[in-house]
N, C-alpha and C positions, 0 to 999 in steps of 0.2 A: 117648717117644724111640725105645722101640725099632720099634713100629709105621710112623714113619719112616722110621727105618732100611731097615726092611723094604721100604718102599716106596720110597726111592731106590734100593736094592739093586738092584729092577728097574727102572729108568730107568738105570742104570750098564750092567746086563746088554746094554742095547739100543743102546747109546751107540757111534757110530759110531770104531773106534779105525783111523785110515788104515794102510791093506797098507803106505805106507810111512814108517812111522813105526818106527824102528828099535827092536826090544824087544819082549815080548810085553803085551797090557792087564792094567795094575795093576789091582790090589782098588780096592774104595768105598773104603776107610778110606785109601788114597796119595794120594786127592786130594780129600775131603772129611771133614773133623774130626769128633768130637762136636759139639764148641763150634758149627760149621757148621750142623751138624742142627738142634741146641738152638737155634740162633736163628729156622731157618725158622719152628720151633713154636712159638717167641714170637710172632714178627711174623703169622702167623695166630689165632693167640689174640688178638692187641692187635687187630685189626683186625676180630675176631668182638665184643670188648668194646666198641669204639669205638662199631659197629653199633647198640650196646646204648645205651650212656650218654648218645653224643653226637646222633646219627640217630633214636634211639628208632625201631630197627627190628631188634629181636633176631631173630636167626635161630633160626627154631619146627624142633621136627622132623618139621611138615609140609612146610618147603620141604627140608630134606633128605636125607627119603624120596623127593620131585620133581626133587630133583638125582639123585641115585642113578639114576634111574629116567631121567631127561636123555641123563645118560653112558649107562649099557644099550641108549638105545634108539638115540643118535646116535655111537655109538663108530665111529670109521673103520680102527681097529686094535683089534678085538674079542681080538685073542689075547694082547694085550698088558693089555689089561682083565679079560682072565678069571686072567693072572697078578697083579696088582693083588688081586684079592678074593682070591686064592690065597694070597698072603702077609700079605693080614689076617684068613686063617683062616674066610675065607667068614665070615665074624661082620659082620651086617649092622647092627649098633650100632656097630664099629670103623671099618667103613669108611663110615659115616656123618659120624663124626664124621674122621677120621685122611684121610678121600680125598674125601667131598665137602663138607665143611666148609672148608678152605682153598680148595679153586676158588669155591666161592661167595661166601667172604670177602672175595677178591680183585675178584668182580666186583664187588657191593655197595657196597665198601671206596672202590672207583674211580668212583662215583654213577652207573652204569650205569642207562641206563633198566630197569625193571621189569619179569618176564616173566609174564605169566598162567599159575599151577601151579607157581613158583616163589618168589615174591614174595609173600606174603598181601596180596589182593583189598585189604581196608580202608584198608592204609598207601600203597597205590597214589599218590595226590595231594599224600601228605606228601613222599616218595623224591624225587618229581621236581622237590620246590623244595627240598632241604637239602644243603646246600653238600657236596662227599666227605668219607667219613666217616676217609679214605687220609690227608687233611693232617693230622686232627686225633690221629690214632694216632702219625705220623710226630714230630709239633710237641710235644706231651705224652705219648713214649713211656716215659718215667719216671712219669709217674702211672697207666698206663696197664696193669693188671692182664695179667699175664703168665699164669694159670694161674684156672680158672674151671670149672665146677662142671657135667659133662656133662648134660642133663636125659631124664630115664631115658623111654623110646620105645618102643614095639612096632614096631621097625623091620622092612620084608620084602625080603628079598635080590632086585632084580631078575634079573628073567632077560636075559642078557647076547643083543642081537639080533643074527642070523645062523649061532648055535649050534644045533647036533643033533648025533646021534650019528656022524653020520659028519661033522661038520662039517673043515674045513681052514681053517688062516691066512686063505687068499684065500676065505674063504668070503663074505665079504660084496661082493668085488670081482666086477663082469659086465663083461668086455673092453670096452673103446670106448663107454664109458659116464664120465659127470660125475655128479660128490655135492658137493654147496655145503660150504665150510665154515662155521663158526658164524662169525653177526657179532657176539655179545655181547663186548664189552668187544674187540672187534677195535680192532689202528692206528687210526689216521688215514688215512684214503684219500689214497697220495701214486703216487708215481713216482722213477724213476732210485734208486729203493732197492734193498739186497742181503739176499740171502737163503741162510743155510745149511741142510742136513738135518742132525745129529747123530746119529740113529739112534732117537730119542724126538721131538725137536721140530724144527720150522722155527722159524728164529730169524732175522725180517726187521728192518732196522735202518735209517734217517738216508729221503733222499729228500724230493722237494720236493710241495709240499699247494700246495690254495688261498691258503694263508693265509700262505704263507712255505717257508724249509726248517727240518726237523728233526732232530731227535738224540734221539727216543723210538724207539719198536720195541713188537716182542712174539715171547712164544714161543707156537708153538701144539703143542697136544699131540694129536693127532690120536684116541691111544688113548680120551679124555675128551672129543673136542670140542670143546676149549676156549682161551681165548686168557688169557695172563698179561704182564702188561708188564714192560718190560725198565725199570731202574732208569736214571735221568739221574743220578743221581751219578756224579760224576765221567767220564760219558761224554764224548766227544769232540765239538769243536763242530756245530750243523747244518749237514749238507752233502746232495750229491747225485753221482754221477757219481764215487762212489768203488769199493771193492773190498772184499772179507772173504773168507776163508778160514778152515776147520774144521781144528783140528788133532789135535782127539780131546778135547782137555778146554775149550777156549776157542776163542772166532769170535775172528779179528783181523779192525782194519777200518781203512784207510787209503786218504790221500789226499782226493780230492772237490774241490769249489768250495762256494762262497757267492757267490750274487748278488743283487741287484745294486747298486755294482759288481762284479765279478767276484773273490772272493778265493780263490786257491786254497792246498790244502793237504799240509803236509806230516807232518800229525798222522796218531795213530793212536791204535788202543784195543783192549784186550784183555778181550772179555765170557767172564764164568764166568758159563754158567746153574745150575749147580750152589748159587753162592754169590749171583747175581744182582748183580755186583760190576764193575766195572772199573778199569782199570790203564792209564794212558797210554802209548804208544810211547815209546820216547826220540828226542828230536830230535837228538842226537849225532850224526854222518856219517848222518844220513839225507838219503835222494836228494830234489832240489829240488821243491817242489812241483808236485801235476798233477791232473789228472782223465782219464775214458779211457783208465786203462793196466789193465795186467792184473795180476794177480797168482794164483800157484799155490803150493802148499806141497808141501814136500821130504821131510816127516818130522821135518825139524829146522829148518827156515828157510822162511819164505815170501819168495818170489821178487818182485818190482815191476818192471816192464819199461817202457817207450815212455808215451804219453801226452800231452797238451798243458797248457803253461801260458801259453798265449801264441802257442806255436809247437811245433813237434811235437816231441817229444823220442824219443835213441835210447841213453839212460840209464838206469840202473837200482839196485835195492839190494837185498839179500838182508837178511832181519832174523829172529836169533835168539832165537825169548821167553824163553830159557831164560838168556844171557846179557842179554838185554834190550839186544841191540846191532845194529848196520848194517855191513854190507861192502858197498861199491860194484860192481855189476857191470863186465868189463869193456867197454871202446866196442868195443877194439879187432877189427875184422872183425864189425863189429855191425850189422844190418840199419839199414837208413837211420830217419830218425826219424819217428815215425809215431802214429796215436793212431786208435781203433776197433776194432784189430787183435784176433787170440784168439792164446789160448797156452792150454799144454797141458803137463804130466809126464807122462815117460814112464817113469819112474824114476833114471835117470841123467842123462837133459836137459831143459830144457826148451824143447818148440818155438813158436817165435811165426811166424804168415804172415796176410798180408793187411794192410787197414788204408788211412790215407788222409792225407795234411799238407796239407788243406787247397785242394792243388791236383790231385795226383795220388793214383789210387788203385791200391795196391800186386796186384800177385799173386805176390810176395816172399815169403820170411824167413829163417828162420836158428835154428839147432839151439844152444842155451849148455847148456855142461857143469858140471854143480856136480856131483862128488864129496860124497857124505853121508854121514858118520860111522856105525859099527856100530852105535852109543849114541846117540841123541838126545834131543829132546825130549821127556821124559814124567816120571815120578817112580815113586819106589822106597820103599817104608815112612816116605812123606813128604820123602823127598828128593828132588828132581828133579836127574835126568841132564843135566846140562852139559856140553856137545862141546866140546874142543878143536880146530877144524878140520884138515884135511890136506885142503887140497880143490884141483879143476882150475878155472881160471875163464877159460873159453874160449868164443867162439862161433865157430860150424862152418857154412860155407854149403854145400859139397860132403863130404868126404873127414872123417867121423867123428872126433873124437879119440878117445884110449884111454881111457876112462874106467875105475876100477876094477872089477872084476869079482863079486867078495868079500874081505870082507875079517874077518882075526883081530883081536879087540882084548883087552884088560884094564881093567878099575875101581880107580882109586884112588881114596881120599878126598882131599879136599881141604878148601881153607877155606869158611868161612860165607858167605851173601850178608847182603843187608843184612834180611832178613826174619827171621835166624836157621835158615836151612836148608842141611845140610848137602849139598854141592857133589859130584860127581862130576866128573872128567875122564876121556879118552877118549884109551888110545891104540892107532893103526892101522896093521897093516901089509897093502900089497897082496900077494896070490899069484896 
């Protein structure tokens, strides 16, 4: 547990917290439990065991020492690897076990083809006909040994590639230059899919394949070169042509289509890669469904603008995860309706220009003001800060509205949500 720790500790440290997200970035422990941790190191253990029982294909600490050695030699973020062995004490039996043992669990676990120097050569022929060892962990994770018996190694700490003494961050980057990333246990090769940075992973989601559309994904971790899947529990249907946004602890992802027929929507989902978890939108005044619109985030609200469901739309909704709710943007003085278009924050506005309905192609748009509370989005010794709005909802084609400048607030407590987490509100006054 605490080796864990340690190691989310530094995936938290890197974790992209947005300039405008009001507050400064909470500790690991405000947005991820013990209980949190503790189960990551189940579900890799069940999934090392599964390996074992069900696959009979235990992982030796000859392919261990070959991960270790994977990561050192394919690391795309060598600084963030050399902090990884840092906080497991440069102890190359820990981080055998604690940092390449769950990447390789996952990919194994997922019936990934086999890699020469990773795999032992002999089971070669058995790997590639037994069914993933992922369902049978998932399906029997009550029978499924939780805690398991490390097998003692001469392990050797690789040397991390790109390092010297005078090495720098960018030391493995050469300007104007491509580095492939790993295809192990990579997506599905799709399209019209989204993708966020958090500051640790790219986190690509939904998008339409050969074979249909989807609602899998992956995170990839660039510092290990590696790809980990995003959980379909309770993810939001497959789609394509939708939107996401990083808000500092979770992608939201909304909107899209399904075809064909064509069904579009007006769902959403909120991914924790922390917990690997998700959380539906609420459908409650959410704006009608579309695909081709944009969306940006405030700090506190991700914004939905324009789009088509049919016909181009010049609508929108703001939705707050913290409230888990929707305010409609206004029409009023609102660029014409449209779908292709970009938008952009700017901290006080958000601009949309361009774009096309179908017959005509715009070189339009129009500045909407949303006013953002001093307190937003994020959590505080496990409680997440909930705004009470005071906001402008306006769109500007010439002549700026006043939007707030800075603003004083105070914390009060308030009552529970339905999770048992204690509520803050927010109140503002401008100067």
């Amino acid at each position: 547990m605490a080796y864990q720790s340690a190691i989310e500790d530094v995936y938290w440290r890197h974790r992209i917290w947005p300039d405008t997200n009001p507050g400064p970035k909470p500790p690991l422990d405000a947005v991820m439990s013990q209980a949190e941790i503790e189960k990551k190191v189940e579900d890799y253990l069940r999934n090392s065991q599964a390996l074992e029982d069900y696959s009979l294909r235990p992982i030796t600490p000859d392919q261990l020492q070959a991960e270790m050695e994977r990561m050192a030699s394919h690391t795309k973020q060598p600084e963030v690897l050399q902090e990884l062995f840092e906080a497991l004490g440069n102890d190359p039996f820990v981080i055998a076990e604690c940092l390449a043992r769950p990447v390789l669990a996952e990919r194994l676990a997922n019936g990934d083809p086999v890699t020469a120097g990773v795999v032992a050569t002999p089971l070669r022929g058995v790997a590639r006909n037994v069914p993933p060892a992922r369902g049978y962990s998932e399906r029997h994770s009550a029978q499924v040994p939780v805690t398991m018996a490390a097998v003692s190694a001469n392990y050797a700490l690789p040397a991390i590639s790109g390092q010297s003494d005078n090495w720098t961050p960018s030391g493995l980057c050469t300007d104007d230059t491509w580095t492939a990333t790993s295809l192990t246990n990579a997506p599905t090769a799709r399209y019209g899919h989204t993708a966020v940075w958090t500051g640790s992973e790219m986190i690509v989601w939904g998008g339409a394949s050969i074979g249909g559309y989807l609602n899998t994904g992956g995170r990839y971790n660039p510092s290990t070169d590696s790809w980990t899947a995003t959980t379909t529990t309770n993810a939001p249907d497959p789609r394509y042509q939708h939107t996401a946004v990083w808000t500092g602890s979770e992608m939201i992802v909304w909107g899209g289509v399904f075809c064909f027929p064509c069904i579009y929507f007006n769902t959403g989902g909120r991914y924790n890669p922390g917990t690997n978890s998700w959380t539906a939108t609420t459908l409650t005044n959410a704006p009608a469904a579309r695909r081709y619109h944009t969306a940006v985030w405030t700090g506190s609200e991700m914004i939905v603008w324009g789009g088509d469901d049919g016909s181009s739309s010049n609508s929108g909704g703001r939705y707050n995860p913290g409230t888990d709710s929707w305010t409609a943007t206004s029409t009023t003085n609102a660029p014409a309706g449209r779908l292709g278009h970009t938008a952009v924050w700017t901290g006080s506005e958000m601009i949309v220009w361009g774009g096309w309905n179908g017959g005509t192609y715009f070189n339009t748009g129009g500045r909407y003001c949303a006013a953002v509370p001093s307190a937003g989005y994020g959590f505080k010794h496990r409680r997440e800060v909930r705004p009470q709005h005071q906001q402008l909802d306006s769109h500007q084609h010439q002549q700026r509205a006043h939007c707030p400048r800075s603003t004083h607030g105070n914390l009060d407590w308030q009552r529970n949500d339905r999770l048992g987490r204690q509520l803050l509100s927010v109140h503002r006054w401008q100067i």
